[in-house]
N, C-alpha and C positions, 0 to 999 in steps of 0.2 A: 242564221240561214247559210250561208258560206262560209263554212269552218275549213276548209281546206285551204282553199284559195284567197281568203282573208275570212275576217268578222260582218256583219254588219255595219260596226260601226264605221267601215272604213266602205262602205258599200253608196254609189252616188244615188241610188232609190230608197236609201234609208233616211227618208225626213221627217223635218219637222209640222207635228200635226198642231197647226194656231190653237185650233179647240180646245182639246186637250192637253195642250203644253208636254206631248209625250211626241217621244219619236217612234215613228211607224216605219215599216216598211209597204212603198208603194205600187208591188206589181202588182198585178191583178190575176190573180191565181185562182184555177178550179177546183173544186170539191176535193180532187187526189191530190193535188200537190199542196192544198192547204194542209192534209194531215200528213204525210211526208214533213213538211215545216215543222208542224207542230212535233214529229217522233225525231225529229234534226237531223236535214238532211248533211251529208256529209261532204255535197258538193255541188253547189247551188247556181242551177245554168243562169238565174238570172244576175247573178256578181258582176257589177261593174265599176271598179275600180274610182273612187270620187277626186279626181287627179286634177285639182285647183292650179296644177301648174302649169297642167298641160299646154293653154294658149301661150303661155311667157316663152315656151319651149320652141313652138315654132317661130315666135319671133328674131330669135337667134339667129 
């Protein structure tokens, strides 16, 4: 989804689905933007950065 600005997999909406044991992505996207996804978009507004370090950071 985010090929520019990262991958998915570095994306914090990209999780884990219990069910399925796959990882999804979990915005909630409409009819247009589901197929934009699907033809790859090339720079994906909803990318947010999955920054596990971020809290450590302000504790500094």
């Amino acid at each position: 989804m985010a090929r520019e600005k990262g991958t998915c997999e570095f994306c914090a909406r990209y999780v884990l689905d219990e069910e399925t044991e796959t990882y999804v992505c979990d915005v909630s996207m409409d009819e247009d933007e589901y197929m934009k996804f699907l033809q790859g978009w090339s720079d994906c507004p909803y990318f947010m950065l999955d920054d596990e370090y971020k809290i450590v950071r302000k504790q500094i």
